[in-house]
N, C-alpha and C positions, 0 to 999 in steps of 0.2 A: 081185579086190579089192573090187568093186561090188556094194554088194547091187540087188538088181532095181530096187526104185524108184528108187536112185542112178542106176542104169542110164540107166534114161529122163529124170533128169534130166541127168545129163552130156550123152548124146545131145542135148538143147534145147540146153544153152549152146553146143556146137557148134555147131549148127547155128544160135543167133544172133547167134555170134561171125562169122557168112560175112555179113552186113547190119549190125550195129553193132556199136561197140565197148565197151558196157557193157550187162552184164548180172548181175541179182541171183539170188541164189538160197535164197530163204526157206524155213526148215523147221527143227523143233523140236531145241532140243539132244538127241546120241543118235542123229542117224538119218541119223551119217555123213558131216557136211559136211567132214572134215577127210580124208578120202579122194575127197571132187568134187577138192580142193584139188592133192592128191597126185598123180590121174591124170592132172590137167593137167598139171601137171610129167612126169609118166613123157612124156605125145605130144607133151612139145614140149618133149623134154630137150635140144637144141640154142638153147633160148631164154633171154631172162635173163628172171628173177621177180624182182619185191620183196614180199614175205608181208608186211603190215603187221599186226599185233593185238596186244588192248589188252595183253596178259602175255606172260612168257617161258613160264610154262606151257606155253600152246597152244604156240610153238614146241618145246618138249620132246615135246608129242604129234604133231605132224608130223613130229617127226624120226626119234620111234619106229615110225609108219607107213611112212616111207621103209626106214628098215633092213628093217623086216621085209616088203617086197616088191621089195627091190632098186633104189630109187630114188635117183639121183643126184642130190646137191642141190649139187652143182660151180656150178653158174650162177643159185642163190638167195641171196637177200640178205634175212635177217630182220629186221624193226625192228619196236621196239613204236612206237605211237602217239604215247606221254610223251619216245620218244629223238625221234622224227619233229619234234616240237614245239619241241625243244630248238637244232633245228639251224637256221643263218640260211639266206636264198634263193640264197645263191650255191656253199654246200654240199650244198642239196637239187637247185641246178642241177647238179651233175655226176653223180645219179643215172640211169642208163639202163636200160630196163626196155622188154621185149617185152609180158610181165605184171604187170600189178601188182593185185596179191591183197588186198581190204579185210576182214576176218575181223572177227565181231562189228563189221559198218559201220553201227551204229545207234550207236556212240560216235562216228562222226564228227562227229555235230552237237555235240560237246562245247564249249563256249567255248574251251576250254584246249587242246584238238587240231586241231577246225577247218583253222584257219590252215595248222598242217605241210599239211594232205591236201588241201588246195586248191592248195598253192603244189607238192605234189610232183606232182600230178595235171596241174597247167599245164606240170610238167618234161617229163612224160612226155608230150606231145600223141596221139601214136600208137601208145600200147600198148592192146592190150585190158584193158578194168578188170573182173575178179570181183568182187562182194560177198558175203559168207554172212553171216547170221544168223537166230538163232529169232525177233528178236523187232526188227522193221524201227522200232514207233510209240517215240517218247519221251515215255511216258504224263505225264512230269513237267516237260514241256517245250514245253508248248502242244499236245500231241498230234503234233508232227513224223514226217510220214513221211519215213524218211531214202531209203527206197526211191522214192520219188519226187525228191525232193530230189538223189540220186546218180546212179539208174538211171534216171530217168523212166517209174517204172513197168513198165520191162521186167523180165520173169519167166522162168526157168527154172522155177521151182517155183516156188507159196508155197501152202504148205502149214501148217494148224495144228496143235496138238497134238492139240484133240478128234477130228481126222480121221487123224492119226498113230496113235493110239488104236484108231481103229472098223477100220482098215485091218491092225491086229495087227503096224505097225512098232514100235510102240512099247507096254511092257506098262501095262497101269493101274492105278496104285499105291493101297496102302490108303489111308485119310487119316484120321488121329489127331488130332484136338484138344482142347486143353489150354490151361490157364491157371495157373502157378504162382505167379503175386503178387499173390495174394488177399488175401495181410496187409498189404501196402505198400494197396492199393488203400483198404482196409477202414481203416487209420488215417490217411489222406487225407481220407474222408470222413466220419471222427469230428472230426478238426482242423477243418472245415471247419463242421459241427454246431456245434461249440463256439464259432467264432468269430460267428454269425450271431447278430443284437442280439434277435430275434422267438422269445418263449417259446414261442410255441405251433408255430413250426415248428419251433425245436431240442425240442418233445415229439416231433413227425412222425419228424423223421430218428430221434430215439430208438428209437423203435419199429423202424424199417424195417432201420437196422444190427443191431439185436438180431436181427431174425430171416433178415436173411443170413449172419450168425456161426453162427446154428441150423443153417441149409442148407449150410454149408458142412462143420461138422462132422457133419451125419448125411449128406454124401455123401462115399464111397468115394474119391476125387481125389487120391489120394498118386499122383506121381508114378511113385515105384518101384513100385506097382502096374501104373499102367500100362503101364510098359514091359514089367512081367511078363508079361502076360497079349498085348500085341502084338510083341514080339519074335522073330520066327520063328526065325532063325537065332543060335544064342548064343553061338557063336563067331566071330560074320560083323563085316562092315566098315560103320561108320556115318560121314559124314562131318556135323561140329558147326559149325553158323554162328551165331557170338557177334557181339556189335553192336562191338565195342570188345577190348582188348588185356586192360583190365583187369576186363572181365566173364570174358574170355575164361578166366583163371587163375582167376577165384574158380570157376566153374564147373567147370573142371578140377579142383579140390578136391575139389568137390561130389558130384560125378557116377558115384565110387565109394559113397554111399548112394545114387543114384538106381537105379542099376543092381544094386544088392545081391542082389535076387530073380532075375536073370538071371544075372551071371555074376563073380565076386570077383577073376576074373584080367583086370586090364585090360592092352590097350599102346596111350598114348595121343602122340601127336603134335601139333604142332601149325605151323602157317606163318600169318606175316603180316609185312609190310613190315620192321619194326623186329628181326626173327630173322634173323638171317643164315647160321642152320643152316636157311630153311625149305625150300629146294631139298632138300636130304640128308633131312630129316625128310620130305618129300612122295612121296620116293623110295622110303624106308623103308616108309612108313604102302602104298605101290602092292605091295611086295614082301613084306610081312608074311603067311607064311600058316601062321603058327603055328595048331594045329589045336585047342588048349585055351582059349585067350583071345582075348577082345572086343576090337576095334581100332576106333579112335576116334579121327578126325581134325579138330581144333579150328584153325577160321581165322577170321581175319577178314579181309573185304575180297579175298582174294588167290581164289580156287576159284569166283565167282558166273557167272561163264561163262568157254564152250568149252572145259573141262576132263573129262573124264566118263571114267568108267573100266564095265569090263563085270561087275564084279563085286562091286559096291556094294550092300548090302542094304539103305539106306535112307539119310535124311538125318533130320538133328535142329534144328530152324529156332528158334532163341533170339537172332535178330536180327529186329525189329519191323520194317517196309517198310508203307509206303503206295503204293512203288512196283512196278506189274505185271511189269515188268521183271526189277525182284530179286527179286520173289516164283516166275517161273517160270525164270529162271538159277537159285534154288537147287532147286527144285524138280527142275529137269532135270538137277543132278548125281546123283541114282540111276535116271534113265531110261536105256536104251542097247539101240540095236537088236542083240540077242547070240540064240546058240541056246540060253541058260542057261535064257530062259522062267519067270523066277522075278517073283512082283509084289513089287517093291521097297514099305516103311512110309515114310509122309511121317510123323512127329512135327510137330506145329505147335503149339509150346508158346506163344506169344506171340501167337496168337490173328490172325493175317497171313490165315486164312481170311474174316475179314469185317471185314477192312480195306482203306480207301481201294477201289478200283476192282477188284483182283482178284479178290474172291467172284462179281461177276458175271462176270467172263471163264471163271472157274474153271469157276463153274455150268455153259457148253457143252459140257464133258466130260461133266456126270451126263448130259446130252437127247442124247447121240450115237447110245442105241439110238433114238429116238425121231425122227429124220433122215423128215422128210414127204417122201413118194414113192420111200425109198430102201427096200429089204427085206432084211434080212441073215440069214446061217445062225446067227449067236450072239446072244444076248442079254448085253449090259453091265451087270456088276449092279456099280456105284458103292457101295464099302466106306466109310464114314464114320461115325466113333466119335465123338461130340461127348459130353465129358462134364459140361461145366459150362455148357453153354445155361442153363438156369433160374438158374443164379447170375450169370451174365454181366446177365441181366434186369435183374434186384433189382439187381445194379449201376449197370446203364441209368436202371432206376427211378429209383433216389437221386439220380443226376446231376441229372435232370430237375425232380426234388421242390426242388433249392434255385433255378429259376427258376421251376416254378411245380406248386407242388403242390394236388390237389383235395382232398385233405383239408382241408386249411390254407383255401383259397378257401371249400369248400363253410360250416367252421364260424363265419366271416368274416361269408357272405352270410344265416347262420343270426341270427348276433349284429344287423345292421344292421337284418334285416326287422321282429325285437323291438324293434329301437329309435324305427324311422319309421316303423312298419306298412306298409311296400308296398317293391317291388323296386327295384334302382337303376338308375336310367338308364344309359345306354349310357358315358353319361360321366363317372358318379359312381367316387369313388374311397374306400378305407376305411383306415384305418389305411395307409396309403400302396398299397395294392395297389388298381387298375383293376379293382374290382368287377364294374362295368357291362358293361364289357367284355369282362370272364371269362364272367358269365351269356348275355350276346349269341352267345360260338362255342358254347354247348352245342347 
């Protein structure tokens, strides 16, 4: 049931389950944590478990792991997190647990669940506690290692994705990005042109919007393009992360003209809280292997971790994240250690690659061939398609221009010098702008 590197880590929590009684075990979605889970149950089927994690998902994928290796789950006890929270202390006290299993335990530091896994944690004084997750930090939460916090630091594993990667557990996916709201952006910052009282800078932005309208129509960026041309498989399985219910459906609408150059037969699905068919649909969308048409799985909120299946040809990211967390949970639903050996396409239509904190974690994947003092038989060559860098600029640019632009300074400090013959002090100011002190950083 183990693949090798499971191997050796089940081996460690063994063997530091005979000295203490918790132990984490870190590593990338994909590379199997839901069968560490399983084989503890198979050697200690005379024990009671409690599996706690965040979704009934995951319990659906361990349950599918049990059948299909003969594993009895007579003496588990499933609860998500949101039920764990729900319950008062005298209920969580009649819980008994030999194991008890924290799946995805980088949610425990949640305000809102905390409390259950403290108080169920106290129930249980003397059981061995597991933890699994890819991703221990809460980048959005003061930096929290929950791994320290829970396990104090003890490891079975932890291992990252760039080294999941170099190690060929895990395969390394294209990476596509994109930006398709260039008209929203673009008449944001004509509204914004218009509103500002200083002619000479609503000339500036004049200029600078006309000529990313230019750049934007002489570059190639249709969407359905793109998918044209990196779509490998055109009847394969893409799973869609919408920010919201009601992005989720316009997009849904949509996405038969995005796809139109790839393939006209869609079957699309979708799961999120407020569906109460998304269990059947998620089922559906797992079971679909119609051999003519493109399958398409639209969620929000419900698939960001420990869900992962072995034959996902990529993901489609239309939900925006500053957090590293949800940028590599979606991420890691088309990773999966399988003998398919196929490189799953990241889509990153919302531009999540050089947002907030993740472009530079991301970045350790491209330098993994490049590991000082390591030597390896293969070279990593990091696939990434960027197609609107120089418009995203001219974006940048504009932003920038309405605090403080050099054109606008430079014809300012042109105007003053004619008028007082000499430069301005450090302190002087001109038509309301800090002259002085514009010329003082050059």
């Amino acid at each position: 049931m183990l693949h090798s590197h499971n191997r050796e880590t089940y081996e460690n929590i063994c063997e530091l389950f005979k000295t203490t009684s918790r132990v984490a075990a870190v590593q990338p979605t994909g590379t199997g944590k839901s069968y560490l889970i399983m084989q503890l149950v198979k050697d200690n089927h005379e024990c009671r478990f409690v599996i706690c994690s965040p979704s009934n998902y995951i319990f659906s994928q361990l349950t599918d792991v049990a059948l299909q290796n003969g594993i009895s789950l007579a003496n588990v006890t499933f609860m998500t997190y949101m039920k764990l929270s729900q319950l008062d202390e005298s209920e969580i006290a009649q819980i008994t647990a030999d194991y008890c299993v924290l799946d995805e335990f980088h949610r425990c530091g949640s305000p809102e669940w905390q409390r259950g896994v403290q108080t169920l944690l106290s129930a249980v004084p003397n059981a061995k506690i597991l933890g699994t997750t890819a991703t221990p930090i809460r980048y959005l939460d003061s930096g929290r290692n929950m791994a320290e916090e829970l396990f104090g630091n003890v490891y079975a594993v932890n291992m990252s994705l760039a080294e999941a990667i170099r190690e060929h557990i895990l395969p390394l996916p294209v990476y596509v990005t994109s930006w398709y709201s260039f008209k929203g952006d673009i008449e944001q910052l004509e509204a914004k042109a218009e509103q500002t009282g200083n002619p000479r800078l609503k000339q500036v932005l004049a200029g600078k919007i006309a000529q990313a309208k230019r750049m934007i129509a002489e570059l190639d960026v249709g969407i359905d393009r793109i998918f044209e041309k990196h779509i490998p498989d055109r009847t394969g399985k893409y799973i869609v992360f919408c920010p919201n219910v009601e992005r989720l459906k316009q997009i849904s609408d949509e996405c038969g003209e995005w796809l139109k150059r790839v393939n006209t037969k869609l079957h699309k699905y979708a799961v999120y809280s407020e569906n109460s068919a998304s269990q059947k649909q998620f089922e559906s969308f797992k079971n679909d292997n119609d051999a003519q048409s493109i399958k398409l799985l639209f969620c929000v909120d419900m698939l960001n971790e420990g869900v992962h299946f072995d034959d996902i040809d990529g993901v489609i990211m239309l939900r925006a994240t500053k957090s590293a967390n949800v940028f590599y949970q979606q991420l890691g639903r088309a990773l999966a250690c399988s003998e398919k050996n196929k490189r799953p396409v990241i889509f990153d239509i919302v531009n999540n690659f050089e947002t907030g904190d993740t472009a530079q974690q991301y970045a350790s994947i491209m330098e993994i061939a490049r590991t000082s003092g390591e030597v390896y038989d293969y070279e990593i060559e990091f696939e990434l398609y960027d197609y609107v860098r120089d418009i995203r600029d001219i974006l940048s640019e504009l932003n920038d221009t309405f605090s403080n632009s050099w054109e606008l300074n430079f014809e300012l400090l042109k105007e003053y010098v004619n008028k007082y013959g000499k430069f301005p002090e450090t302190s002087a100011s001109y038509e309301g702008v800090l002259i002085g002190k514009w010329c003082a950083s050059l």
